[in-house]
N, C-alpha and C positions, 0 to 999 in steps of 0.2 A: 632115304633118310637125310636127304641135306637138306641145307637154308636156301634160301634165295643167295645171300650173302657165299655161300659157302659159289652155291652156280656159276656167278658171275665171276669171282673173284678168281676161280680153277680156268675158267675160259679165255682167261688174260695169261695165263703164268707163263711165261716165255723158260725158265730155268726157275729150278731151286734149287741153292747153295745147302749143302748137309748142315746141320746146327748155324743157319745162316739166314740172312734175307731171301726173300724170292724176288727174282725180277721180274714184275710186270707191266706187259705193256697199257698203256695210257692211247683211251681213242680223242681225248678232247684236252687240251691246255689253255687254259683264260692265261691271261695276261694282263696286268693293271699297271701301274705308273711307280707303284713303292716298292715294289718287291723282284723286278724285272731288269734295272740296271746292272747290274751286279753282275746278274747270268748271262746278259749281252755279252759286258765286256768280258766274260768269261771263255765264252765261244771265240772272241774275235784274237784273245790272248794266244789261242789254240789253234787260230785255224779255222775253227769248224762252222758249220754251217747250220741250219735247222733241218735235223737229220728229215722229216715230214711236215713241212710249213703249212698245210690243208688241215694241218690239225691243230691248229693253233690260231688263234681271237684274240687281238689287243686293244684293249678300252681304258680311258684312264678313266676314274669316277672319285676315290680319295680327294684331290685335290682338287676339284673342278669347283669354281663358285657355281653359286645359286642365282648369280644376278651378272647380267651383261658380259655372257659368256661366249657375247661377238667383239669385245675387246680382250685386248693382254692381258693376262691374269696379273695383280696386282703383286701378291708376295713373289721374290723371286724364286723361292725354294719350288715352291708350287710352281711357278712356270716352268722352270727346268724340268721338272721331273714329267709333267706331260708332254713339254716338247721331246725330251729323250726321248721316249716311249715311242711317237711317231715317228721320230729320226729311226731309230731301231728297227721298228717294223718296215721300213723301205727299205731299210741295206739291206734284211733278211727276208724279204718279200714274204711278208706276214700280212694277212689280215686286219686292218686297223679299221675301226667307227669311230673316228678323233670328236673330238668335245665339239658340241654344238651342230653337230649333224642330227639327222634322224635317228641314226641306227645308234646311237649314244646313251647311256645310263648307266645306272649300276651294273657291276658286271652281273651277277648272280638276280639281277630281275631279267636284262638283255638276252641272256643265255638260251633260257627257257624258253620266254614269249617268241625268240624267232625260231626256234623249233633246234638250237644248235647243241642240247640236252635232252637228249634222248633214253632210252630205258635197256639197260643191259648193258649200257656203256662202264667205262671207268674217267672219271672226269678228275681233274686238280688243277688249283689253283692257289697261289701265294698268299693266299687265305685263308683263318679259319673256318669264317662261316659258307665256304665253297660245300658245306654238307647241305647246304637248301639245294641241289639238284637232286640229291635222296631222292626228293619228292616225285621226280619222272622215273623212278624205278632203275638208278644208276647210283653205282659204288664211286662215290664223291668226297674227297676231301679235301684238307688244305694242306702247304707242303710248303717247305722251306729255302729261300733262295736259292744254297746251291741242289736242292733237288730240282727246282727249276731248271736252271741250267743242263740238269742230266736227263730231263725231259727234251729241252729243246736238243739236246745233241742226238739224243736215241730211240726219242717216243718210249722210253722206259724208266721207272724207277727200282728200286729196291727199298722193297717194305716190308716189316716183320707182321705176318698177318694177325689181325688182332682178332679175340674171342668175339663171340655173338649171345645179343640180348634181344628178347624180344618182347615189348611194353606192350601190353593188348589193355586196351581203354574202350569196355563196353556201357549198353545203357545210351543216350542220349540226349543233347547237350541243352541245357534250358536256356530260354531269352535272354539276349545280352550277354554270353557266354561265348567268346568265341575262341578261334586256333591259338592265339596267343595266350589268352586264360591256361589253357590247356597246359601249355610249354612252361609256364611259370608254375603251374601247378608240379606239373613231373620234376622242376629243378630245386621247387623245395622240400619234396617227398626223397630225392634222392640227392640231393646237396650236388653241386660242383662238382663232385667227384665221384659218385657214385654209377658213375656209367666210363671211369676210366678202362681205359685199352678193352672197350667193345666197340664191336659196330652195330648199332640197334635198328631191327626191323620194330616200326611200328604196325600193331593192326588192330581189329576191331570193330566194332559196328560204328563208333566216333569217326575213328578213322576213315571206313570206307564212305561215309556221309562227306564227308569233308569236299571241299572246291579243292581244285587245283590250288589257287593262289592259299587257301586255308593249309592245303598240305605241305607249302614251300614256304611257309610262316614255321609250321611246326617240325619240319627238318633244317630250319634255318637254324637252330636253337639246339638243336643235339648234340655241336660242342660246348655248349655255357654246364650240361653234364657232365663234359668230360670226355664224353664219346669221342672216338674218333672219325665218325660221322654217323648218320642217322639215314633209315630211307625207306619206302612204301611201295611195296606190287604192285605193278602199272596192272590198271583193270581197263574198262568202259571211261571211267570218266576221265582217267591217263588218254587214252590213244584220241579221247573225243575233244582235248584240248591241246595237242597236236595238233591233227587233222587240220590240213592247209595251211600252216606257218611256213615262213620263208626256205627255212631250210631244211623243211621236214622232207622225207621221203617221197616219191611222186610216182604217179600212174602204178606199174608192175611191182616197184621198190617199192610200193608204200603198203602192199596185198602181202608182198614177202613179210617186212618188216611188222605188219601189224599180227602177223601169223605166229612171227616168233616172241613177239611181245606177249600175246597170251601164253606162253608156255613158262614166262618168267613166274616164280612164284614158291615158296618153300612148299614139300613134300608136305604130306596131312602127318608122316609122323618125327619130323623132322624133327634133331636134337640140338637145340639151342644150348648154349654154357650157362644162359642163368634166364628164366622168365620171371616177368612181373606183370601183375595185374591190378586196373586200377577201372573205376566207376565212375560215369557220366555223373553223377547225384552228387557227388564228394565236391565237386568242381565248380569255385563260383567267380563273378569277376575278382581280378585280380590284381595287387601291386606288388611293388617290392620297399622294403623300406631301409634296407643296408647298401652296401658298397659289393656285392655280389650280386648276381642273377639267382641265386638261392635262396637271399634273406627277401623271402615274399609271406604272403598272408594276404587272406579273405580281404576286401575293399575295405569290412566295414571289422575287422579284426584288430588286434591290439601288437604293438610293437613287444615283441618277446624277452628282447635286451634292449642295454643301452648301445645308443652307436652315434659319437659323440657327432664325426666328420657331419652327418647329416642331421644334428643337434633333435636328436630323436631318445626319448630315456622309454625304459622298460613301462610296459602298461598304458601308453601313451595309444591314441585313436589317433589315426591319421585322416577319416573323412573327415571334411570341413577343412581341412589348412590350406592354406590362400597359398598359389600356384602362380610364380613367375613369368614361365615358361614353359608353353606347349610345344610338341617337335611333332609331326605325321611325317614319317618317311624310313629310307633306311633300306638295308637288303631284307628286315625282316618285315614291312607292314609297309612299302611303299608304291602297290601296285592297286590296278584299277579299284576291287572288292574295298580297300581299304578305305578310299577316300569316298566312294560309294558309302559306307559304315559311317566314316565321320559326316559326311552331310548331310547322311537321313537323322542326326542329330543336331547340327547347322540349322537347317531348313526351317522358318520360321523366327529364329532367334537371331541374338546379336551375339556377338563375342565379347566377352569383359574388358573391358576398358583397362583394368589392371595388368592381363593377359598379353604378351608376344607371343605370336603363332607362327610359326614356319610349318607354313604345308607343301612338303617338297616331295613330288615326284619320281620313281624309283627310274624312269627313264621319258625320252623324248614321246613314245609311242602310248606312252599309259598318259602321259599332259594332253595327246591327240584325243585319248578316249576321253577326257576330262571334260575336255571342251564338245564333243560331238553328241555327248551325253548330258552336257548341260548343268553340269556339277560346276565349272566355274562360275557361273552364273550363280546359283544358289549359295557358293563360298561368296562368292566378292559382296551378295548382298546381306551376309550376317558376320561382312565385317573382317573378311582374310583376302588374305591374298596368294595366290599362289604361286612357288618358285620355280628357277628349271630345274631338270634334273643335275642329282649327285647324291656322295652320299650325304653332305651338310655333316648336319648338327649328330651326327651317331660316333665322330670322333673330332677332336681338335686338330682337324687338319688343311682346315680350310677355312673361311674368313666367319663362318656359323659358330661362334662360341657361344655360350653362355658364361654368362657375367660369375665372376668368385662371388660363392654366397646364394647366390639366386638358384631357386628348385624349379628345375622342367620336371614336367609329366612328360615320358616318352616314349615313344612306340617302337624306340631301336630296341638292340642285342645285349647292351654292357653297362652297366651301371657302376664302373670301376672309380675311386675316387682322380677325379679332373678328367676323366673318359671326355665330359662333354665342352671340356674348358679349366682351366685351371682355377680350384677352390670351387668349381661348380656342382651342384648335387641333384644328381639322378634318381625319379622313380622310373621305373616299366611297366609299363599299361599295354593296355589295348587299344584300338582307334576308335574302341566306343566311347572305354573310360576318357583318352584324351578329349576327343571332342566335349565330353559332360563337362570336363573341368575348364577348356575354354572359354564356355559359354555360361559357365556359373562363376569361374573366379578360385575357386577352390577342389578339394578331390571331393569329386563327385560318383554315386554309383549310375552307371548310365541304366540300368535298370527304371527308373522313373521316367525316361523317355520314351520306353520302348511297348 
């Protein structure tokens, strides 16, 4: 009768405190640049050391520019906090991929693609949306600096286990519909909050259809619920996009490892705290058009309220309004399928002359497929350019802003007001809808391309 969630979660528990937290152990710790100082000088105040440094990966990605990031990084806030980062990881002989190497990106794109996010794991990082490793079939969340810190001392945290949901999304997805659609749909069916203190197993026939990279969009997104993270049963198409990544499992370990990965999976009568059920048919492209990941509606749907920040009044249609700023990237839409999605809309076309496009790269290895595959070519000739990786334009933290006043269409996570710059205003899309609107000037449903 248990979950998946429930399996995994019992298989870590090192102690449990009566009417208290449990402590468990943690097999993976990311490490990034803004959330990581703090816990350094934490350890060093102490003493201590990194109680298991093997289990532990530092990549700075927040503040890394997008442009000539073989020189100094210009602001110094930014430079400090990546140099820290690297300084750190040497005195504690940690794992670093420093900016501008290969092994460089986002952390939560990097993770996966080298195989260091695996299934059955407990993964955290100084982040919320560290819930996109869900997607490999591992109990993932974000976590607060000094739980950081009690990571790096003990490989363990204490966390009060939270309840289980599980959204089952049957039926089958129609054209120009994709993971992202999906995630915007569940965030306005269940508002910001409507998935607080669970941890949500998604399934489904949606779901088991789904790419890899489509199920690490749609667990990217299960805190803008509330959740406290989101995550899917490694099956076939799990283990089959594994299979030979850097750091994945090899020869004997990987017959063991792929052995127990199939047994990952909740019981057939297993008792979840709350189920929800939801229809491929309901589900169509998608925006948002407030200052939450919640306030969404249909592409070609009507604005429900006023919401001045993004001078939008009730009953108002948002296709057709002439579009600033495109963004492709981000830990939620910034890998290979993605930029694949926006080209097969590219291709052929030019990009609006009205239009800034930043199409940024979720890491150095997905800009390697960009080009091997011939997608920059087809960008640079309808009119884009492509960046390196970071996270850019998904928060104001690096030289990527948008202008106060100016509307991006955007394929990140947060559409909070000034998320993407100060007095800037955010929709969320998809990489289909962004591209449509690129390449038309205004919000477009990318449905007429496809």
């Amino acid at each position: 009768m248990n979950t998946l969630f429930d399996k995994i979660w019992d298989a870590h528990v090192v102690q449990k405190i009566d009417d208290g937290p449990t402590q468990l152990y943690i097999d993976r710790l990311y490490c990034h640049e803004v959330t990581s100082p703090q816990a350094f000088d934490g350890l060093r105040a102490r003493g201590l050391k990194c109680f298991r440094p093997e289990r532990i990966v530092c990549m700075p990605d927040h503040n890394t520019p997008t442009h000539d990031q073989d020189k100094p990084i210009d602001d110094p806030v930014s430079r400090r906090q990546v140099e820290l980062l690297a300084s750190n990881a040497a005195e504690f002989g940690l794992k670093h991929f420093g900016m501008y190497s290969k092994d460089n990106g986002i952390i939560h794109v990097v993770g996966p693609e080298k195989g260091l996010s695996l299934p059955g794991m407990t993964i955290v990082c100084g982040d919320s949306h560290t819930s996109t490793h869900g997607a490999m079939g591992a109990v993932a969340f974000g976590i607060g600096t000094s739980e950081v810190e009690m990571v790096m001392a003990s490989q363990c945290i204490l966390q009060q286990k939270p309840k289980t949901m599980r959204i089952t999304i049957d039926g089958q997805l129609a054209k120009g519909v994709t993971a992202k659609d999906v995630a915007l749909y569940l965030m306005a069916q269940l508002t910001t909050s409507g998935a607080t203190g669970y941890f949500v197993e998604y399934a489904g026939e949606v779901v088991r259809a789904m790419s890899m990279e489509s199920r690490l969009t749609l667990c990217n997104l299960s805190i803008e619920m509330g959740a406290r993270g989101g995550f899917i049963a490694p099956d076939d198409t799990t283990i089959n996009y594994i299979r030979g990544r850097e750091y994945a499992p090899k020869g004997e370990a990987w017959d063991r490892a792929v052995a127990y990965w199939q047994t990952l999976r909740s019981d057939d009568d297993a008792v979840f705290d709350k189920e929800l059920r939801f229809h491929a048919d309901d589900i169509e492209p998608r925006i948002t058009y407030g200052t939450n990941p919640g306030m969404g509606i249909a592409i070609d749907g009507r604005v429900p309220q006023d919401v001045p920040y993004m001078g939008f009044t009730q009953g108002q249609q948002l296709l057709g309004l002439p579009v600033d700023y495109v963004f492709l990237g981000a830990c939620t839409n910034g890998r290979i399928e993605d930029f694949r999605a926006f080209a097969s809309i590219a291709k052929g076309r030019r990009k609006a002359d009205a239009v800034v496009a930043w199409l940024v790269p979720g890491s150095w290895a997905v800009l390697q497929q960009i080009r091997d595959e011939g997608l920059d070519r087809v960008l640079e000739t309808a009119g884009f350019e492509i960046r390196q990786p970071g996270c850019s334009a998904c928060l104001a933290m690096n030289d990527d802003k948008v202008p106060a006043g100016k509307l991006c269409l955007s394929t990140s996570n947060r559409n909070f007001e000034g998320r993407q710059g100060p007095g800037a205003r955010t929709i969320l899309c998809s990489p289909l809808t962004a591209a449509a609107a690129a390449v038309t000037g205004r919000i477009t449903s990318p449905i007429q391309f496809i």
